[in-house]
C-alpha positions in Angstrom: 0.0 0.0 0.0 1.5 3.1 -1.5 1.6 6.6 0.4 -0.9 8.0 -1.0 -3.6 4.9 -0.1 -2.6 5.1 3.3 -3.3 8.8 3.8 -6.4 8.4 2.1 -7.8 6.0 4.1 -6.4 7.7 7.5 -7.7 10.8 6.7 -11.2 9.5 5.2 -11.3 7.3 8.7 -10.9 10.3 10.6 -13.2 12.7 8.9 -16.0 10.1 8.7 -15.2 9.3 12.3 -15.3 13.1 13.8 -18.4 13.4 11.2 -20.4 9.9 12.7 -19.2 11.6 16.3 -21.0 15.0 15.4 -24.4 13.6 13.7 -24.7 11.3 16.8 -24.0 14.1 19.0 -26.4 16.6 17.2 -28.7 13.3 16.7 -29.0 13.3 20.7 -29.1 16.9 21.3 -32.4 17.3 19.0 -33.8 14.2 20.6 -33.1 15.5 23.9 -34.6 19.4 22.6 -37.5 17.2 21.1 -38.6 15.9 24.8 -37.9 19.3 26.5 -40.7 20.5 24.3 -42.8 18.2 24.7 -42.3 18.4 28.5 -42.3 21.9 28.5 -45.9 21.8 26.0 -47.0 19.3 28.4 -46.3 21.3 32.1 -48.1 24.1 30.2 -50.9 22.4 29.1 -51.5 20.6 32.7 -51.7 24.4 34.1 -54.3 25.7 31.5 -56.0 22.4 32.4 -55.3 23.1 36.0 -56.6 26.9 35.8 -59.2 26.1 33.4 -60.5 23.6 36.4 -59.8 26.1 39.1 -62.1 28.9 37.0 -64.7 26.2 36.6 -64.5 25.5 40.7 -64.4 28.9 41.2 -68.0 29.5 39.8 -69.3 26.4 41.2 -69.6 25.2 38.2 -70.7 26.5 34.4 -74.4 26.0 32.9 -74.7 25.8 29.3 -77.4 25.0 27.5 -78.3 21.3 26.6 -77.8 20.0 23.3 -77.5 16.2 21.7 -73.8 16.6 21.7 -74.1 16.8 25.7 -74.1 14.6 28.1 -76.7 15.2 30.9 -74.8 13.3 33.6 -71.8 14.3 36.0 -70.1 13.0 38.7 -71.7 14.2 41.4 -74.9 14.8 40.0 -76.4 17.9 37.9 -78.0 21.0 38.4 -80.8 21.4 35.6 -82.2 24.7 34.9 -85.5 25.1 32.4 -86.0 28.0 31.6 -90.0 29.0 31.0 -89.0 29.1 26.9 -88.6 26.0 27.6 -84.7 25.9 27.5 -82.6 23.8 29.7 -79.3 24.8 31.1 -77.2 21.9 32.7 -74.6 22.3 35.4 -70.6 20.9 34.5 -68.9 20.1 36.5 -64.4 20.5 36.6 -64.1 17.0 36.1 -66.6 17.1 33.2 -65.1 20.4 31.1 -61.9 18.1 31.5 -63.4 15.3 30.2 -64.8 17.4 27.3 -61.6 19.1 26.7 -59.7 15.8 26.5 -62.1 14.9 23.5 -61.9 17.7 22.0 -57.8 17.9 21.8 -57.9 14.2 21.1 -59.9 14.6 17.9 -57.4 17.3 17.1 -54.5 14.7 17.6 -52.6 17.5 19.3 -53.2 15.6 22.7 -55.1 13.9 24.9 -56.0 14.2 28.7 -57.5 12.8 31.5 -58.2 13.1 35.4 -57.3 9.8 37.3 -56.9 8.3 40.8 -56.1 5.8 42.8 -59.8 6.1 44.2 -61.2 6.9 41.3 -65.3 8.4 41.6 -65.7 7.3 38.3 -64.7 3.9 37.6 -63.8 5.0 33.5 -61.0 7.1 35.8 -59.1 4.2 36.7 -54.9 4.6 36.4 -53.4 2.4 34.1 -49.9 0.9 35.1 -47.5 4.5 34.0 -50.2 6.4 35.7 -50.5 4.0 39.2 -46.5 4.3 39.5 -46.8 7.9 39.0 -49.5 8.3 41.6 -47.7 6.5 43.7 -44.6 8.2 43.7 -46.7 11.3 44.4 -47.6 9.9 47.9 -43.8 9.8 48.2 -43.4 13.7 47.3 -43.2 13.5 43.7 -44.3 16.2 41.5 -44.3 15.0 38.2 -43.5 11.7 36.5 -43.1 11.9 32.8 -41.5 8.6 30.2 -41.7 8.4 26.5 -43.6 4.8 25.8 -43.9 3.2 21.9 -47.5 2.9 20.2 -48.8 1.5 16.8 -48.7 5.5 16.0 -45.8 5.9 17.3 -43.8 7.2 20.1 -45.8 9.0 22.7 -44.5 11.5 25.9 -46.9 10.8 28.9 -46.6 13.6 31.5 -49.0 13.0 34.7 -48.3 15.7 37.9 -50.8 16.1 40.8 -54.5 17.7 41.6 -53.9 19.4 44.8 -57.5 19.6 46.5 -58.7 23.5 46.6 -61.0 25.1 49.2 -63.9 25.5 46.0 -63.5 21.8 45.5 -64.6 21.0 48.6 -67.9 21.8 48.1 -68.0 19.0 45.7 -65.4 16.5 47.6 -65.5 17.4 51.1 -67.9 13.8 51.3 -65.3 11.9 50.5 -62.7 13.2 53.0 -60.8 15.6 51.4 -59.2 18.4 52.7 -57.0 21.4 51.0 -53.6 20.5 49.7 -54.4 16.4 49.8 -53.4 15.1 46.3 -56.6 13.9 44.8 -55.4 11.9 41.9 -53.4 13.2 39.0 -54.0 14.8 35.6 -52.4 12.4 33.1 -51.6 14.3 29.4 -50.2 12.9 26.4 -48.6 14.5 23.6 -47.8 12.6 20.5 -44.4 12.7 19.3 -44.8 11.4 15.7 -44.7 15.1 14.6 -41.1 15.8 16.2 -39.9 12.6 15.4 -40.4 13.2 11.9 -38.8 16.7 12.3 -35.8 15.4 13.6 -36.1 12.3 10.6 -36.0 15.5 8.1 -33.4 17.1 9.7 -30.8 14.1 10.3 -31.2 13.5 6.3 -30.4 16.9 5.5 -27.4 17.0 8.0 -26.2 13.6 6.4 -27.0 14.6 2.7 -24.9 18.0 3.6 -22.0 15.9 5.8 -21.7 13.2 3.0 -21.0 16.2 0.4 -18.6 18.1 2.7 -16.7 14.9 3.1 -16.6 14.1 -0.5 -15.1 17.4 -1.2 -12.5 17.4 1.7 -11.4 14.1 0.6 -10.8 15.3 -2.7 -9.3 18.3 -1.9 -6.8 16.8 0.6 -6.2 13.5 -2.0 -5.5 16.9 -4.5 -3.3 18.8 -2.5 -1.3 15.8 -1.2 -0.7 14.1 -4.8 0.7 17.7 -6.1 2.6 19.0 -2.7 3.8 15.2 -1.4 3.2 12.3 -3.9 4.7 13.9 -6.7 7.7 15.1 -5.2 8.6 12.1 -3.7 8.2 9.9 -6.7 10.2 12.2 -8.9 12.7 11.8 -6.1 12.2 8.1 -5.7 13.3 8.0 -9.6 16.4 10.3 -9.1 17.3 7.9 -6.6 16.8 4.8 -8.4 18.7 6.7 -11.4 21.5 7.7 -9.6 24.2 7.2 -10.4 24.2 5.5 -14.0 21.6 8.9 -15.4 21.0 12.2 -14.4 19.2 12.6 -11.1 18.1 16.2 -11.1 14.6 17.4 -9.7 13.0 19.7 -11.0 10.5 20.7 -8.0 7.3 22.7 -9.1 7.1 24.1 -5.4 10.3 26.3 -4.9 8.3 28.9 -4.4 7.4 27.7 -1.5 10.0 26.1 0.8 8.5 22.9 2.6 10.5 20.3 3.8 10.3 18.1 0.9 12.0 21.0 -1.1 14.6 20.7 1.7 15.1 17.2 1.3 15.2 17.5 -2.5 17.7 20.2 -1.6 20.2 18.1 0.2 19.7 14.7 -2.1 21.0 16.6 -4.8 23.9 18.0 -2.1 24.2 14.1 -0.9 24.6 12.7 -4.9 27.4 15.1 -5.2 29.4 14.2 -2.4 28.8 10.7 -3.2 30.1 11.4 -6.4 33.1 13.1 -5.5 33.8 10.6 -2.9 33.9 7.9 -5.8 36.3 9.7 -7.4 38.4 9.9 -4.6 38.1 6.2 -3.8 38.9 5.6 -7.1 41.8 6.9 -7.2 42.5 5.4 -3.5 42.0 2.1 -5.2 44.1 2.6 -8.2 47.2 3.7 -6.0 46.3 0.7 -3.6 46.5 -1.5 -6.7 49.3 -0.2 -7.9 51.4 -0.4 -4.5 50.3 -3.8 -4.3 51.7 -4.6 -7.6 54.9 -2.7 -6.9 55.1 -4.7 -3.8 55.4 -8.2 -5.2 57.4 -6.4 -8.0 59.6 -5.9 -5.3 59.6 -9.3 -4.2 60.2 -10.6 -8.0 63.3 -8.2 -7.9 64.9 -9.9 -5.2 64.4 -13.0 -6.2 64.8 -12.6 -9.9 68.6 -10.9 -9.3 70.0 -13.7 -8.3 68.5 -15.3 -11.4 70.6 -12.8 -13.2 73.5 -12.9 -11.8 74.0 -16.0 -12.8 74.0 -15.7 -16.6 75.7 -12.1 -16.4 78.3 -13.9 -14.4 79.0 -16.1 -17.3 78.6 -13.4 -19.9 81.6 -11.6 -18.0 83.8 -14.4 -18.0 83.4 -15.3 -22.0 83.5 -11.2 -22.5 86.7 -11.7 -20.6 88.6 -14.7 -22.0 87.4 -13.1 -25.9 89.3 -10.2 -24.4 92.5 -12.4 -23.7 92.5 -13.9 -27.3 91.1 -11.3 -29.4 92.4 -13.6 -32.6 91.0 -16.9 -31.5 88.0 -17.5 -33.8 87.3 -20.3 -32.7 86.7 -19.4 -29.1 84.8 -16.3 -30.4 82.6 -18.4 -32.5 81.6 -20.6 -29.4 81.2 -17.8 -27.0 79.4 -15.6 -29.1 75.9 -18.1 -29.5 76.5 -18.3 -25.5 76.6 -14.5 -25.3 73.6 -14.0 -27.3 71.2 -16.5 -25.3 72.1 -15.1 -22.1 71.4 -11.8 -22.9 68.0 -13.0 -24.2 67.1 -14.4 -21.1 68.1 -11.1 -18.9 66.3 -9.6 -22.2 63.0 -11.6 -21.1 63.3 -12.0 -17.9 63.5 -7.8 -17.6 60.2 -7.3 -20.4 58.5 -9.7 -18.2 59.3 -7.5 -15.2 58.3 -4.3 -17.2 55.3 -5.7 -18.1 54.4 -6.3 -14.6 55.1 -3.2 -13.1 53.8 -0.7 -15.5 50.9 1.1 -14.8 48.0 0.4 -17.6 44.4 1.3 -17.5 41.5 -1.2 -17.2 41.8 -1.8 -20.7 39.9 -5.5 -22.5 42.3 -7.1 -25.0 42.2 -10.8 -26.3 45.2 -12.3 -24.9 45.9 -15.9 -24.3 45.2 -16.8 -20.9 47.4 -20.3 -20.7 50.6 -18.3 -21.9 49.7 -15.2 -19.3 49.8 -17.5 -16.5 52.7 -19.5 -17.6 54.7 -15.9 -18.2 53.6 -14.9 -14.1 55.0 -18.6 -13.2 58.2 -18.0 -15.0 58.4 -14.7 -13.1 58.1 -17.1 -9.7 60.5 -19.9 -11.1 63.0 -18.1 -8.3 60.5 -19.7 -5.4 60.1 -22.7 -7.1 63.7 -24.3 -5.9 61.5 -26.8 -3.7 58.2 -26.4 -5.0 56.3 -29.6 -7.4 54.9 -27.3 -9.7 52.2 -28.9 -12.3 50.4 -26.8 -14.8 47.0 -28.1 -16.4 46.5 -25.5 -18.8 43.3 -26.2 -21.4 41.8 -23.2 -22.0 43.4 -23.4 -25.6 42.5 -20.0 -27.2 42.1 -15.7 -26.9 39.7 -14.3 -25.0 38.7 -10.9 -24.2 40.3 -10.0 -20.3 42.3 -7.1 -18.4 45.7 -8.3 -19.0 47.6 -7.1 -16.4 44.6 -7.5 -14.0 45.0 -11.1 -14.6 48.9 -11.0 -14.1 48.6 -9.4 -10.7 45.6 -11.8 -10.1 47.6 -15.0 -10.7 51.0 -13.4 -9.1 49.2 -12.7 -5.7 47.3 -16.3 -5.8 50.6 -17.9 -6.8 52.6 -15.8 -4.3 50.2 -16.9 -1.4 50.3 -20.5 -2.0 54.3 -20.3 -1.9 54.3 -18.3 0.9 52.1 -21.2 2.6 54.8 -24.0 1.7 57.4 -22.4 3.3 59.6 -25.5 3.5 58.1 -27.1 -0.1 55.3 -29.2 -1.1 53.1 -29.0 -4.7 51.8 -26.6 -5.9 48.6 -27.3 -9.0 47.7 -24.5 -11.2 45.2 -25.9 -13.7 42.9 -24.0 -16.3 40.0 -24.6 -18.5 36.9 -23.2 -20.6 33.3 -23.9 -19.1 30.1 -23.1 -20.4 30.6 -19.1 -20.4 33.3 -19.2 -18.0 37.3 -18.9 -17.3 38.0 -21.6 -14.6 41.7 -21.0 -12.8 42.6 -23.5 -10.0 45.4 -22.7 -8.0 46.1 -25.3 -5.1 48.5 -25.9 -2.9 49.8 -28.6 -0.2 50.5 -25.7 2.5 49.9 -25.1 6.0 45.9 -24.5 5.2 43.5 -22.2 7.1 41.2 -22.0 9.6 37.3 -21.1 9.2 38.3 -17.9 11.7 41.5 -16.9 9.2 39.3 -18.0 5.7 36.3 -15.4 7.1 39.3 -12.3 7.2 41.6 -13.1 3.8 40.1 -10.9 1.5 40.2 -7.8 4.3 42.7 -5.0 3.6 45.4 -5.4 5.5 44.5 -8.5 6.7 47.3 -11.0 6.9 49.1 -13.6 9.0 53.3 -13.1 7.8 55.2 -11.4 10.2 56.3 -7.6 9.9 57.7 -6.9 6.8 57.0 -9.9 5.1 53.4 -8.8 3.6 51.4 -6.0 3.2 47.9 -7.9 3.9 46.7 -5.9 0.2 47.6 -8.8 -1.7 44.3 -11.2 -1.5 42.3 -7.8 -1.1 43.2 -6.4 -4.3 42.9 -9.9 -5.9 39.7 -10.0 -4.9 38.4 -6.6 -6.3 40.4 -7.1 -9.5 38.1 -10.2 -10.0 34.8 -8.1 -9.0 35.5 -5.6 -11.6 35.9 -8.4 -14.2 32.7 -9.5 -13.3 34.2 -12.8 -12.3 34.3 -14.7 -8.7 36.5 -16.1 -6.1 36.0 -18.5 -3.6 38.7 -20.6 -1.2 38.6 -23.8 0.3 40.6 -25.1 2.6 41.7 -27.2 5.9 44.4 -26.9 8.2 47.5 -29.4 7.6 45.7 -30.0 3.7 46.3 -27.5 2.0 45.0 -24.4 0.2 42.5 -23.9 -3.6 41.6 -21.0 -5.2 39.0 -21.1 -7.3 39.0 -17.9 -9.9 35.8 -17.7 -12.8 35.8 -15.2 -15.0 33.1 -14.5 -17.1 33.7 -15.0 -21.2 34.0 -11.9 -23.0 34.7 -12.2 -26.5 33.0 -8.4 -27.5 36.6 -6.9 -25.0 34.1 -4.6 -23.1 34.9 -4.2 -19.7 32.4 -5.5 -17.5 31.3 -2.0 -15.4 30.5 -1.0 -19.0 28.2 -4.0 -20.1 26.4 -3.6 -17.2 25.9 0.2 -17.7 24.7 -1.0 -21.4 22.3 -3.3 -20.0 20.9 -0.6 -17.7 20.2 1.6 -20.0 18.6 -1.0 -22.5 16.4 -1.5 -19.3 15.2 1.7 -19.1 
């Protein structure tokens, strides 16, 4: 999952979060606003009801003229007046203008209303069970008792508070016991909340509707703004990185403008590829003159072996120079020296080019060179160390290929100088060659002292070695084995202590003589 996903789907997680948290939240609050309404409607309604009750008491009751639509009965009996039109006035009642009230806000479906009691007059009066745990709690000093209870019409706020007994209702009551301030029963109202409920329906679609949209377009607008200020940026960097170093791995950022701390980091990449650059160079370099100590080193070591290989014929040569000196006119002595003189100044003659040859410093340069008669020239150069060495060469490569000339020399010197240096009182020493598949196989074993796993892990580390002062540098096997690197080849050592010593050199066929740093450049760039 890219960078871009993953911010994304944090930032979508925690807008639809905070948004879920806020329509919950303002969900709740308009519930909670709905019922405080309807509480509020409902304390109001119970004191109209209450005052309309109290005016009613206060007049000891209202007459209005009989009709069909009214009821001649009341609770405690009515008052008829006729009048001599022949009109009849009948006396209601509190109880019965509540009554009347109730039907007449129930057929409104605003509310609905009713007196009740735990000792109800009128048996139609009887609580129900929210009404008979409200009255109760009333006799416990309650004032008002109030739930919100589910019909098939839906949800419905039932408010019930107490009828406090007044001095005019006694008139009335005062039969039954009463006295002012006893509770005598409650008035239970109840307000419908299908109306608010469908309010707060309405406005929960809008607030989603209008949450959904805002969400949309802060999504986008972040996804926007962090393709163009982050994504971007960092791929183009991403690419200068995977570039660097084999193309160009300038950035051009569209936001310099506008420092950030991507524009910083772009900044100092570029800074850090330069370095890095110049650092190569210098290692380089440090490599080249490491290589090239290394190879004067066991030049040196040649030198002093290889003198006393030339002493010997220019010994010789001096002495026939000498005695042709004695006997200027004797032919035959000239004639016999002469072929003498000639071949041992062609072996100080080779035995110096081979020298040369060594030493010289050359560039990584591919040639086709015969790789059997490279490694029996270095050998020749070693014949000095060979006094009580068993040397065999297996040499089957049999043709020219493509390689780093002198690499190889320095390459087979140091592995050849090693094994010696491991048989310091004789043994044999195997040097074999051949040609497999796409590969250069050179062998070079030995029937030394061997290694340990401990000393075999450290060999190839600069300046690793086990001679004593003076006697090595501990460059040798470290410059072998970057030699063979940049040839694109491997090597690998085996060996036991008390058995010996084999290194295994491959070296990849080149028959196009393009050095191997280049091919894979070539490659690279056919890539991409």
């Amino acid at each position: 999952m890219n960078l871009t996903i993953k911010f994304i789907v944090a930032i979508g997680a925690i807008i639809i979060l905070s948004y879920g948290i806020l329509l919950y939240r303002i969900s709740n609050l308009q519930n909670q606003l709905v019922m405080g309404q309807a509480r509020q409607q409902a304390r109001i309604l119970y004191k109209q009801i209450i005052l309309t009750r109290q005016w009613v008491s206060d007049h000891q009751g209202l007459f209005f003229v009989k009709t069909g639509a009214r009821s001649d009965d009341s609770d405690n009996g009515d008052s008829v007046i006729r009048t001599d039109d022949g009109t009849v006035f009948v006396k209601s009642t509190p109880a019965m203008v509540t009554r009347e009230l109730s039907e007449y806000a129930s057929k409104s479906g605003l509310c609905w209303f009713r007196v009740t009691s735990l000792q109800p007059v009128n048996p139609a009066n009887s609580p129900d069970d929210f009404e008979r745990k409200a009255l109760a709690s009333f006799s416990q000093g309650g004032t008002e008792f109030d739930a919100v209870v589910n019909s098939r019409a839906g949800r419905v706020h039932r408010y019930i508070a107490p009828l406090l007994v007044q001095e005019s209702c006694l008139i009335c009551h005062v039969e039954q016991g009463y006295s002012v301030g006893d509770i005598r029963g409650g008035l239970s109202i109840s307000v419908p909340l299908t109306w608010a409920d469908q309010i707060v329906a309405n406005n929960n679609k809008v607030i989603f509707r209008d949450a959904f949209f805002s969400v949309l377009a802060v999504g986008l607008a972040l996804i926007f703004l962090f393709r163009k200020l982050v994504a971007l940026r960092l791929n183009r960097l991403s690419r200068a990185m995977e570039s660097y170093p084999e193309q160009d791995y300038s950035i051009v950022d569209d936001q310099k403008r506008f420092k950030d701390e991507i524009s910083n980091l772009i900044k100092k990449f570029g800074g850090l590829c330069k370095r890095l650059d110049k650092a190569q160079l210098e290692l380089e370099k440090t490599q080249q003159l490491a290589f090239q100590n290394e190879k004067m080193a066991s030049l040196g070591q040649l030198t002093a072996g290889i003198a006393h290989e030339i002493n010997n014929p220019l010994g010789g040569l001096l002495n026939c120079v000498k005695s042709m000196s004695d006997e200027p006119d004797n032919l035959a002595l000239h004639n016999r020296y002469l072929p003498l003189l000639d071949k041992g100044l062609r072996r100080i003659e080779h035995i110096m080019r081979q020298l040369l040859n060594f030493g010289r410093k050359i560039p990584l340069a591919y040639n086709k060179v015969d790789v059997d008669e490279v490694i029996r020239d270095c050998y020749e150069l070693l014949a000095y160390k060979l006094k009580k060495i068993d040397l065999t060469l297996d040499l089957n490569v049999n043709g020219k290929y493509c390689t780093d000339v002198e690499a190889l020399r320095q390459v087979v010197v140091n592995t050849g100088l090693n094994a010696l240096q491991a048989m310091p009182d004789g043994g044999t020493l195997s040097v074999s060659s051949s040609h497999a598949e796409e590969h250069l196989v050179i062998k070079v074993r030995d029937s030394g002292v061997g290694m340990s796993p401990e000393i075999m892990d450290k060999i190839f580390d600069p300046f690793f070695t086990t001679k004593d002062v003076g006697e090595g540098t501990g460059l040798g096997l470290a410059v072998t084995f970057s030699l063979v690197q940049q040839m694109g080849g491997t090597i690998e050592v085996e060996s036991r202590i008390g058995r010996g010593t084999v290194f295994i050199i491959t070296l990849p066929v080149n028959m196009d003589c393009i050095p191997f740093l280049q091919q894979q450049d070539a490659g690279i760039n056919r890539g991409s």
